[in-house]
MARPA-72550 format. One record per residue (C-alpha): residue in one letter; x, y, z. Coordinates in steps of 0.02 Angstrom, whole numbers, plus 32768, in hexadecimal, padded with zeros to 4 digits. Example, Ala and Ser with C-alpha at 12.3 -4.5 7.8 and 13.67 -1.06 7.14 Angstrom:
! MARPA-72550
a82677F1F8186 s82AC7FCB8165 
END
This chain:
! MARPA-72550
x9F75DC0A0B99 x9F9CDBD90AE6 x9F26DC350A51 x9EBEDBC50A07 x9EC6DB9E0950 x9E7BDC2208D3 x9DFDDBDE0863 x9DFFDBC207B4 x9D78DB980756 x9D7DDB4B06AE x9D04DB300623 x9CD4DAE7057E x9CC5DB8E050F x9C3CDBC50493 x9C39DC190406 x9BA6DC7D0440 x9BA1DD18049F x9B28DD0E0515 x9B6CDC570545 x9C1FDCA30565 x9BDFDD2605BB x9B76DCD0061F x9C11DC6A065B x9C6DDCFF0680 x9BE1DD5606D8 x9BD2DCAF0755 x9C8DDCBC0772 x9C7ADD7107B0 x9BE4DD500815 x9C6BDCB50865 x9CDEDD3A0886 x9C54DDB908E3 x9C22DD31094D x9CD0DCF10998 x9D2DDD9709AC x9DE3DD8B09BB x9DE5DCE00967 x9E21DD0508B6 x9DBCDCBD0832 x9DDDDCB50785 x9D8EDC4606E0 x9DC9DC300644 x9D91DBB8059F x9DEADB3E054B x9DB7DB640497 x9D47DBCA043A x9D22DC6C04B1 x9D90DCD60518 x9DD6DD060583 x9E46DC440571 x9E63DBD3060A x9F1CDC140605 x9EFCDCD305FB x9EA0DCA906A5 x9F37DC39070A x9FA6DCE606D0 x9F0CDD4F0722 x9F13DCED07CD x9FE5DCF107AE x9FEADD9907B4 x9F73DDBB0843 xA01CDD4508B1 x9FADDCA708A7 xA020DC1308B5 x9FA5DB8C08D3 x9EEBDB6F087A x9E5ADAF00875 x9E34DADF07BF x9D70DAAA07B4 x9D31DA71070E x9C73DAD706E6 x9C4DDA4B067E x9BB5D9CA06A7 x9C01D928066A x9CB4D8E1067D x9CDBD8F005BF x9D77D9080561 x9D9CD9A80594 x9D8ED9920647 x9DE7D8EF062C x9E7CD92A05B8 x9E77D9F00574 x9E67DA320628 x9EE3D9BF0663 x9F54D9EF05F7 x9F46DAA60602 x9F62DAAB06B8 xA009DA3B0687 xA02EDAD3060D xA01CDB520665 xA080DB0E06FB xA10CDB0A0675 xA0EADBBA0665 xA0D8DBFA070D xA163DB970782 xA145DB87082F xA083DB760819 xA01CDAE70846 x9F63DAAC084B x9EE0DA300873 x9E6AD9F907EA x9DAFD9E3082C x9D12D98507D7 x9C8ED9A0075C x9BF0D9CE0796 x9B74D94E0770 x9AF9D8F90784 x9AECD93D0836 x9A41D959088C x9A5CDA040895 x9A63DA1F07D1 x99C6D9A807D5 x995FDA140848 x9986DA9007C1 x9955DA190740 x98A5DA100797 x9875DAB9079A x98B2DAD406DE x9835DA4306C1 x97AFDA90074B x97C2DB4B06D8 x9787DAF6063F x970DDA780689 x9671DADB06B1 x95E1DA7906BD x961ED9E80661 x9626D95D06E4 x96D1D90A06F1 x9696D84C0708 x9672D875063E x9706D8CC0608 x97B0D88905B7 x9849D8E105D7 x98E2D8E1054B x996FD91005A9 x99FBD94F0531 x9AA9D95D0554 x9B2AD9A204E5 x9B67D8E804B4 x9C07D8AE0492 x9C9DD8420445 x9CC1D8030501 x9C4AD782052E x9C54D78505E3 x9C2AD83705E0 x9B98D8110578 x9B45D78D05EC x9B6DD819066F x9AD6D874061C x9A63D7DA0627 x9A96D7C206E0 x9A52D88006FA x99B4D83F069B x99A5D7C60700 x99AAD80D07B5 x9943D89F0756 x98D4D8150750 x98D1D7E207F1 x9827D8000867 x97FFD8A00802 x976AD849079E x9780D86D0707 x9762D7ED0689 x980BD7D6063B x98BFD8230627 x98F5D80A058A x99B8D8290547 x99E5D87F049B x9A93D8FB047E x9A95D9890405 x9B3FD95603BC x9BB3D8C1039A x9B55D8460402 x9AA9D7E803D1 x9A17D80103D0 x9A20D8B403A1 x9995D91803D3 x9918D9040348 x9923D82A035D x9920D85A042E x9867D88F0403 x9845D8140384 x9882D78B040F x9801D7DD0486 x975FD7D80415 x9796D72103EA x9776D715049F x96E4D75204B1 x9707D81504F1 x9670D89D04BF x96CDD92F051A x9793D9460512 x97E6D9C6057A x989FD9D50524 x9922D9E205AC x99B7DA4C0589 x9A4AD9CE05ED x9ABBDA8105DD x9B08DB060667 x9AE7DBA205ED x9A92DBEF0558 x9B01DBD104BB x9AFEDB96040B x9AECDAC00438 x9A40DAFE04C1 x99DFDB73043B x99FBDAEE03B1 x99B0DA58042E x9930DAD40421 x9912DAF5037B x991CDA430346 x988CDA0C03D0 x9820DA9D037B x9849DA6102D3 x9828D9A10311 x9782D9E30359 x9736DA4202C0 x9739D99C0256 x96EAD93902F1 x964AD9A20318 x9603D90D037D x9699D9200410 x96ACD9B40470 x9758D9DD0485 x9794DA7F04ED x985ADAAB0529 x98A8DADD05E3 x991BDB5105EB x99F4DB31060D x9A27DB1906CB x9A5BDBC106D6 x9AB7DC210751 x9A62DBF007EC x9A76DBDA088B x9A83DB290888 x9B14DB47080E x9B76DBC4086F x9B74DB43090E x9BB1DAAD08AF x9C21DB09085F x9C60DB380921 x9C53DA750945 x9CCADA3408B1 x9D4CDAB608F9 x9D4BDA7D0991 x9D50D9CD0976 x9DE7D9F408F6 x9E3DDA62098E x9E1ED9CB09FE x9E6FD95F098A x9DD2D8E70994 x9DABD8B708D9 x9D80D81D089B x9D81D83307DC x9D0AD7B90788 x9D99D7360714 x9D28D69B0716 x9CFFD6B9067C x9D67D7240641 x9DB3D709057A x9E65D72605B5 x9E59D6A40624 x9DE4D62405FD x9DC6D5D90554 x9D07D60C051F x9CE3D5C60476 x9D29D61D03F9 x9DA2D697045A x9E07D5FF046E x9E93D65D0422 x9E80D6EA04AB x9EC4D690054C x9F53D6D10590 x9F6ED73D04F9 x9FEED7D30532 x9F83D86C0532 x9FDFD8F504DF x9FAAD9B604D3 x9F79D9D30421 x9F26DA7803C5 x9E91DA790351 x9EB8DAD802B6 x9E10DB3E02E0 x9E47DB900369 x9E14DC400341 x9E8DDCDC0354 x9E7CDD1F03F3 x9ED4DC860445 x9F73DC92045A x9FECDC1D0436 xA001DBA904C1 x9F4BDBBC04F3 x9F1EDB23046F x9E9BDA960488 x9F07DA0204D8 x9EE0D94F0508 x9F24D9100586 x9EF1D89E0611 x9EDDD8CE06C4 x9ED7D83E0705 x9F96D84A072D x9F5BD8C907AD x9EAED88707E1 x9EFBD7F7082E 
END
């Protein structure tokens, strides 16, 4: 009988407390719940403890093989390229080790049953055949991972009866949050609920936030209230279980049809088959160490 693969899990960072320490809470609560599996998680920028520090955790405990699952909603460029490429580093580092690299998590049904009752919390007794929802992701550079976000909208969508999903992103990616709800009383909406498209509390979630209170001070005719993050649910915790089995089972079928390494998308021409290389952003605070670094690399060397 052959031990299965320990589990890493691997996320985005914040520069918020209460984000990264959500995070690290939910990888504990991994750990209680599959005893004698080791679990670790690590970041790739911005929080500790990094994605490396965690591969040396599991190293030391005599792990030898992992399932590396990226806690990220959307297939962006870190779970494309800087995850990717810190596995490849750290298998430099530690000889002799070797892993599987599983899926993002969304836009599965599970997260949307979450979705619903974040929506149900804040609905009270407005009736949802009159209500607009403004999904917001994080948003962007990687347009594939952004119309991942309007996919979610759209099975969001989907038989729950509300009026409309709408799409906006709280960085890099139009509309931003304030022309989201603009783009929504164009359309007609009297009551907004502002959907949070994020895992965890953090810096990007509070200002969607602020910016849909803001918005909704200068537009006293609308009624606009916000749902909380996803959270740590249960929900979570079990897809979280899925994506590590699936990467175990070696079953993963990485989304690349429209992928900006591989296909030319108008005006990432200049991406296709462009050699990922690790790089490191100059603000990469001081508590990582060197060699821990915000690469990009592409995985898709290893996801096919």
């Amino acid at each position: 009988m052959t031990t299965p693969p320990a589990l890493l899990i691997a996320g985005h960072g914040t520069r918020d407390d209460a984000g990264a320490e959500a995070f690290r809470a939910f990888v504990r609560e991994l750990g209680r719940r599959h005893p004698g599996l080791p679990v670790a998680g690590g970041f790739i920028e911005l929080s500790p403890p990094p994605l490396g520090e965690a591969v040396t955790e599991l190293v030391d405990r005599g792990v030898r093989r992992f399932a590396a699952v990226p806690l990220m909603l959307v297939s962006a460029g870190h779970a494309k390229g800087d995850i990717p490429a810190a596995l490849a580093r750290e298998k430099e580092r530690h000889p002799g080790i070797s892993y599987t690299y599983g899926r993002p998590l969304g836009p599965h049904p599970a997260l949307l049953s979450v979705l619903e009752r974040r929506l149900a919390e804040v609905l009270g007794d407005w009736d949802p055949a009159e209500v607009t929802v403004l999904l917001v992701g994080r948003g962007s550079t990687d347009p594939d991972a952004n119309a991942e976000v309007f996919k979610a909208a759209r099975l969001l969508w989907e038989g729950r009866g509300y009026a409309a999903v709408e799409t906006a992103f709280v960085s890099l990616a139009a509309p931003d949050v304030p022309s989201g709800l603009d783009r929504c009383a164009r359309l007609g909406a009297r009551r907004v609920i502002v959907l949070p498209y994020f895992l965890f509390t953090g810096i990007l979630p509070e200002r969607v936030k602020l910016q849909s209170q803001e918005w909704a001070t200068n537009r006293p005719d609308i009624e606009v209230r916000s749902a909380d993050v996803i959270g740590p649910e249960q929900e979570l915790l079990d897809l979280v279980w899925e994506r590590y089995e699936e990467a175990v089972r070696g079953d993963l079928r990485m989304n690349c049809d429209s992928c900006v390494y591989r296909i030319a998308l108008p005006g990432f021409e200049d991406k296709v088959g462009m050699p990922q290389q690790p790089h490191f952003h100059p603000d990469d605070d001081g508590h990582h160490h060197h060699g821990h670094g915000h690469g990009h690399a592409h995985s898709h060397s290893h996801a096919h």
